[in-house]
N, C-alpha and C positions, 0 to 999 in steps of 0.2 A: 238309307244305309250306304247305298252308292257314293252318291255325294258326299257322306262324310270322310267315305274312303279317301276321295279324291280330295277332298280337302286337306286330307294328312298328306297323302303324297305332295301337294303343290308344296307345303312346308317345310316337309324334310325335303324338296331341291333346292328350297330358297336355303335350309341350312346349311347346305350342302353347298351350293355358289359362295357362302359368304367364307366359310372354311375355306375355299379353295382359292376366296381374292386373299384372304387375312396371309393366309400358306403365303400366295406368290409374292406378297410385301414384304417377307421376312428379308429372304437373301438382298432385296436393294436396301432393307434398314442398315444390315448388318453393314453391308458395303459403304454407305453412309454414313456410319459409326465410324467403321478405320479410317475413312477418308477426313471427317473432321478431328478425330484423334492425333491423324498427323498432321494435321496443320497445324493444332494444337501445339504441341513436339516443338515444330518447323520455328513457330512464335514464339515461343520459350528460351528455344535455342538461339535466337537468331537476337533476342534481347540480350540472353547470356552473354554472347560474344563479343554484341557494342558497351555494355557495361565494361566488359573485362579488355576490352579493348581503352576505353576511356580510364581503367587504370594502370594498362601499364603504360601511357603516355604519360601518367602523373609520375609515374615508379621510373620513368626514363631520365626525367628532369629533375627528379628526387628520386631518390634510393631508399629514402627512409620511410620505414613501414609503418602505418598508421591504425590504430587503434581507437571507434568512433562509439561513442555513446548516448544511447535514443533515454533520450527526458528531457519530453516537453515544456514541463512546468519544474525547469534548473533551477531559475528565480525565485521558487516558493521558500517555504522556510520550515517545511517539515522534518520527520525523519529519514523520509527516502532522498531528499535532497542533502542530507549529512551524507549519507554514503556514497552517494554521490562524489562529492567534494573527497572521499577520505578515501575514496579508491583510485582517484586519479593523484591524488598527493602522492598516496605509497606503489601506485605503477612510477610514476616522474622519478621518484627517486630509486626505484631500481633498475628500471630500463630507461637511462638518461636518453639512449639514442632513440627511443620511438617517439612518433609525434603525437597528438593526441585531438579529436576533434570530438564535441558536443552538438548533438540535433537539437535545439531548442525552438520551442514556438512562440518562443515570449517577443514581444512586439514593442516598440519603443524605448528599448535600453540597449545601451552597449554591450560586448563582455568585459570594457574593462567596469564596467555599474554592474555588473552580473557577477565577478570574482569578487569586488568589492562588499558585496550582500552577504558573500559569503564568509566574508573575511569577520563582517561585524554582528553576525548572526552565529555563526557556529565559530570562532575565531580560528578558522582554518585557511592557510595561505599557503597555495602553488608554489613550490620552485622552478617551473617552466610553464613556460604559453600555451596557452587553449587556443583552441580556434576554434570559435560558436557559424554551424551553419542556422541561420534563422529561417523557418519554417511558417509560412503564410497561410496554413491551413489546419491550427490548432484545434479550429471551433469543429470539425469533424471526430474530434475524441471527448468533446463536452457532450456531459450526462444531459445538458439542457435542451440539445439538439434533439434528442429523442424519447419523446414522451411515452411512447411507446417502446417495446421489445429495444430496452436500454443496454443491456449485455451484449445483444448480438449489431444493434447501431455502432456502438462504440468501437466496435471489436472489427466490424466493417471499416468503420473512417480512422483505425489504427492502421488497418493494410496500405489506404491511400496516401495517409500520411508518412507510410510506409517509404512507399512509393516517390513522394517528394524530396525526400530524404536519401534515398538512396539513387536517385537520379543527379539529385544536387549534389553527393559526394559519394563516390565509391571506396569503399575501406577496405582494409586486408583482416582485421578482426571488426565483428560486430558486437555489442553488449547494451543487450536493453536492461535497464537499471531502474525500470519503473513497472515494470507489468504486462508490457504490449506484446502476447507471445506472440500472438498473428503476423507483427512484423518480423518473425522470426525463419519462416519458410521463406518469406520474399529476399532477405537479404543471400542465405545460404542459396537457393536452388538458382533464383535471376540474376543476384550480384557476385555467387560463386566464392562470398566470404563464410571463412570459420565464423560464425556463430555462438556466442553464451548468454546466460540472464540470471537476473541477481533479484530471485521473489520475493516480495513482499507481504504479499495475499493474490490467493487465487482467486483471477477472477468469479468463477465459481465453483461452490464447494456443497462435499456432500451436508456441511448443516445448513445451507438455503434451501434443499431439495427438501428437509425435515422440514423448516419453516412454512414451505411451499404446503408439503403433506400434513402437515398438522394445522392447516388453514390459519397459523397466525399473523396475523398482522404486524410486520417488523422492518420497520425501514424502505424495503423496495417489493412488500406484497403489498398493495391496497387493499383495502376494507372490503371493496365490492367485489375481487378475488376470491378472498376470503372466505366471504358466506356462502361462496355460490362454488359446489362440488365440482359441478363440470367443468369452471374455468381451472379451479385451483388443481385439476387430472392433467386438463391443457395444459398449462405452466410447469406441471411436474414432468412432461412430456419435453416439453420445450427447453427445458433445462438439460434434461438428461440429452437430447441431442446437442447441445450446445455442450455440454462437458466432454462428449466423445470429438468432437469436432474442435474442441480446446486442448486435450490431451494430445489429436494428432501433430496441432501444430508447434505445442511445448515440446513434443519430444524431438522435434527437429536440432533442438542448444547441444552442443559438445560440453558444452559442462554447465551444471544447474545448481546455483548456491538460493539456498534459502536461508529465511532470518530468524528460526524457530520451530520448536519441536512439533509445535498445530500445525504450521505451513507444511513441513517436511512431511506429514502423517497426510496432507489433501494431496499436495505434488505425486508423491507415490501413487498415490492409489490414478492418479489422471492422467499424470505423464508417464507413469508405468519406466523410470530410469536412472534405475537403483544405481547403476553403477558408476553416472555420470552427477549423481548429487547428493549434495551433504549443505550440513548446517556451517552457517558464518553468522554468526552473531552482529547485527550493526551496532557500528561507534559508539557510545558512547562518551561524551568530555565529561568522565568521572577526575581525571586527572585534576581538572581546575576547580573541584569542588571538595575533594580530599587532603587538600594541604589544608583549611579550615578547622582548627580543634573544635570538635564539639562542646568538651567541656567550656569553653570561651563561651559558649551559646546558656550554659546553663551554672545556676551559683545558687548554693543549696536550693531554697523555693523560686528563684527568680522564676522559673518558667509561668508558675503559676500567678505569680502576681501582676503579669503580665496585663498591661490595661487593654490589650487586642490581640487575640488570634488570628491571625491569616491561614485560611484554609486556602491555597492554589492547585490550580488546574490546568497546564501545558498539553496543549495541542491544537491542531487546526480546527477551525469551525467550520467541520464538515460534519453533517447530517449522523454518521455514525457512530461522532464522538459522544454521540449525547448528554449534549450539553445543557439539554432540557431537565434528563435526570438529577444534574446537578444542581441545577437551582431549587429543583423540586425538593428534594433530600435537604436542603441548606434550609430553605423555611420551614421544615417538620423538626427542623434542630433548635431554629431559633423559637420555634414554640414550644421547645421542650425544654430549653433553657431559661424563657422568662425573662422577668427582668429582675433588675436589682445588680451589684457588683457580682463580675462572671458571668451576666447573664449577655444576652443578647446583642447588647451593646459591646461587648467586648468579641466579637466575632463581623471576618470579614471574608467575602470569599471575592477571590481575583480569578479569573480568567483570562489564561494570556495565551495566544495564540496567531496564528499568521492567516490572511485572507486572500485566497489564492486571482478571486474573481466577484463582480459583480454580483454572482449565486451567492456567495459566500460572506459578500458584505449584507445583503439582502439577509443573509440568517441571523446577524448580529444585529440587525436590528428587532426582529423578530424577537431574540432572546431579552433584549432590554423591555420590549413589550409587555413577555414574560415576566419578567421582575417588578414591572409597575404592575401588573397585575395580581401576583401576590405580597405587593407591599413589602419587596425588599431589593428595591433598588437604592437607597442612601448605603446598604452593605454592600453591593454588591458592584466588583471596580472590574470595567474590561480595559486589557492592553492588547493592543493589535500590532504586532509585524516587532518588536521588541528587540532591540539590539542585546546579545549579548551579556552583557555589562549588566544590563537592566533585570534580565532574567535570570541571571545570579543572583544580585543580591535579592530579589523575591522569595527566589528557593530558600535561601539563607535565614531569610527573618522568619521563614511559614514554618506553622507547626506540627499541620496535616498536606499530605501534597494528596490529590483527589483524581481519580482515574473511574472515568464508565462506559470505558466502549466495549459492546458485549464481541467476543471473540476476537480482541485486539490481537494481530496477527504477533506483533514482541510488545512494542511499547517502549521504548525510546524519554519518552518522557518519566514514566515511572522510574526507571533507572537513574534519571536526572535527581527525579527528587529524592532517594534513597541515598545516591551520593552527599546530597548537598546537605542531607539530615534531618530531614522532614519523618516524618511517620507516617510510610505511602498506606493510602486504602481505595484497593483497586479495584477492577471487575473480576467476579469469580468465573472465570475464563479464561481460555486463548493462554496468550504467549503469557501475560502476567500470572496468571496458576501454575502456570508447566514449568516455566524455566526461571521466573525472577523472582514474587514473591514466595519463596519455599524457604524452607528452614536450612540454616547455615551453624552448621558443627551444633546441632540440636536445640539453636535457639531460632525464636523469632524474629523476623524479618519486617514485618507488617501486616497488613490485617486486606481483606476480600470480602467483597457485599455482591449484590444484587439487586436490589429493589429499595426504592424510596426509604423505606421502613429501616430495612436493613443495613442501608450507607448511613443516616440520621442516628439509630442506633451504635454503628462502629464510630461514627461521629464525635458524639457523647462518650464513649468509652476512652477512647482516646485521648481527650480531655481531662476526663477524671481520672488519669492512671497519676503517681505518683512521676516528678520530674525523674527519681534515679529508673523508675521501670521506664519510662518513656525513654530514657539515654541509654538503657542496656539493648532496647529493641533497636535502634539507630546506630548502635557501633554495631551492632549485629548486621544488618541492613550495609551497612557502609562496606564492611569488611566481604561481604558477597558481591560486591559489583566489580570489583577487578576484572571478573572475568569475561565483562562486555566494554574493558577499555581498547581506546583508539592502538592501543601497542595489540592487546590480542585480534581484533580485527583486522590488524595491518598483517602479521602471521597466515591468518589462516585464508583472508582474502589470495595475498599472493602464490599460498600453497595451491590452493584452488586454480589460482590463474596458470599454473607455471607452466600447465602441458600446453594452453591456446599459446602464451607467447613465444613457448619453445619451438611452433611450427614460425613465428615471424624471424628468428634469426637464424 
């Protein structure tokens, strides 16, 4: 009994020793703490100063206040690159005196091959000079770089890239016009510039955390996520920290334009800054598709007798357009059509689209794989990186224009083909449900699927309508997109802008 006495006591002194080292560790942690704190500080500030030093040695030699916009991939030929292009046209023309400079990562092209892309891609032309800083370390914001935790890799090698960018030119406004919010604290707090950003899609939102939580498998959950609880708790974890950590650094923009009612409803709830954002619509070149009579397109039955339908699909072949849907929905059509006159042979599906990268050429080939695989590759025509010119008259001759990316943040494309006079069928989501295919002075506008089954069936409907119902849903369709032209984006873009440029003069 002694002994066990003594064996408690010996315990509680050893607890007691350790309490009283853990104790006398505190006050040198804390000290520790403030002391790295301020060096911290020390570094931050002391970057501040040579940055802002290095601009006002520019600001000495020129006086003209420059306005700099981070998009890496300028030279692609998306919809974030129209806006791109359509918000530096309508600043140039209202504030002739500022200058204007572009972050780009694109490697082996000029910017006069760079303006020129733009000119025969979106037919959009500058009335003043750009100047392209070219950035050497693009492949730090490629999805390929990081096989793993691809949200938070990317979101890292945007601050570096940041970093090279703003080392390489210091601006007096900054505007990331692609998505990169992380570059958003480094330009404001170390480069000392106003700050805004023009969203597209959040990087992450609350329906990938559903995706996540409902263990499906969708684009960036893998399959062995999926089945397995514990990973798919992790990831919902990992997420939810990376959204709070993404919202701190969105909310850093002085002013926040989003491109749609989806986007605007994730922004809020992440960047939490109601007061600094609102919707702007992206461009649209509905203008060069609306001087086109429809009627010209259609002469009592002409539609029908038509010895080929063109079903098109405009967008980049990127993983989330699914462009796999497409093809799959196309062969459930063509085996529901048969053969004989009308049938199967009289349908064609195009896919035209821009190839940003090596990943992306790699997927078009995949896709054509696809097609020899279910036996409709002699239908089925890709056009890659398409001037223009080109992709008019596509839209012009097609009869269905075809949309499936699930929670397309607007759609850009859709709008295209609606102008041009197609009879869009889109995904039953995102920005095409909310703001574009809806009903216009009580009529219909186009048609919304979902699934194989359900695209192949709007498919077929579409086809069978009657030439005058097909033309009353197309003037209907047509006469709704005015309100995503390059003139009302040019309004609301610059209303938005007006308080950032009002501090440059």
């Amino acid at each position: 009994m002694a002994g066990h006495d003594h064996h408690h006591d010996y315990l509680s002194l050893c607890l007691c020793d350790l309490i009283r080292l853990l104790w006398s560790m505190v006050l040198p942690c804390v000290y520790l703490s403030l002391v790295l704190t301020l060096l911290l500080f020390l570094l931050v500030m002391g970057v501040r100063i040579w940055l802002q030093r290095s601009r006002k040695a520019r600001l000495a030699q020129d006086s003209t206040p420059t306005v700099a916009f981070f998009h890496p991939y300028c030279n692609a030929g998306g919809g974030g690159e129209r806006v791109l292009w359509c918000a530096l046209r309508a600043l140039q023309n209202r504030y002739p005196n500022v200058s204007f400079v572009v972050y780009t990562g694109d490697q082996g092209v000029t910017g006069e091959q760079i303006l020129e892309g733009a000119r025969q891609r979106f037919n959009i032309r500058l009335p003043h000079q750009v100047t392209f800083i070219f950035l050497k370390n693009r492949l730090l914001v490629e999805a390929s770089s990081y096989p793993h935790f691809t949200l938070l890799g990317q979101s890292m090698g945007s601050m570096f890239l940041g970093w090279e960018a703003l080392t390489a030119f210091v601006p007096d406004l900054y505007m990331d016009s692609m998505g990169y919010a992380f570059t958003l604290p480094i330009f404001r707090y170390l480069g000392g510039c106003r700050v805004g950003s023009y969203v597209h899609y959040p990087t992450v939102s609350t329906d990938m955390l559903s995706v996540v939580r409902e263990r499906n498998p969708r684009f960036n959950n893998a399959d062995y996520v999926s089945a397995n609880p514990l990973l798919s708790t992790a990831k919902v974890m990992y997420y939810c920290a990376f959204a709070l950590i993404y919202g701190l650094a969105g909310s850093c923009s002085d002013v926040v334009m989003v491109n749609s009612t989806w986007t605007l409803g994730h922004i809020l709830a992440l960047w939490r800054t109601p007061s600094r954002t609102g919707v702007v619509y992206p461009p649209c070149d509905v203008r060069s598709f609306l001087n086109i009579p429809l009627e010209d397109e259609v002469e009592g039955e002409g539609l029908d007798d038509r010895k080929c339908h063109s079903i098109v699909s405009v967008g980049q072949f990127r993983p989330e357009k699914d462009h796999q849907l497409q093809i799959r929905a196309f062969r459930k059509l063509l085996d529901r059509k048969g053969v004989g006159p009308g049938g199967r042979e009289s349908l064609r599906l195009v896919l035209i689209g821009g190839c940003r990268n090596q990943e992306d050429d790699d997927r078009v080939l995949m896709l054509r794989g696809l097609c020899q695989e279910l036996g409709v590759t002699e239908r089925v025509e890709f056009k890659l990186n398409v001037p223009f010119d080109e992709l008019k008259r596509e839209l012009v001759d097609a009869t269905i224009g075809l949309h499936t990316m699930w929670n397309e943040h607007f759609g850009i494309g859709v709008v295209e083909c609606m102008a041009a006079g197609t009879v869009i069928l889109a995904h039953k989501s995102g920005g095409p449900k909310l703001d574009i295919v809806v009903p216009y002075e009580g009529g219909q506008t186009g048609f919304l699927a979902d699934s194989e089954d359900s695209y192949a069936a709007a498919m077929e409907t579409i086809l069978a309508l009657s030439p005058s119902a097909r033309l009353e849903i197309r003037r209907n369709a047509r006469r709704s997109v005015d309100r995503f032209s390059d003139q009302e984006f040019d309004a609301s873009f610059l209303s938005s802008m007006e308080y950032l440029m009002g501090k440059l003069e």
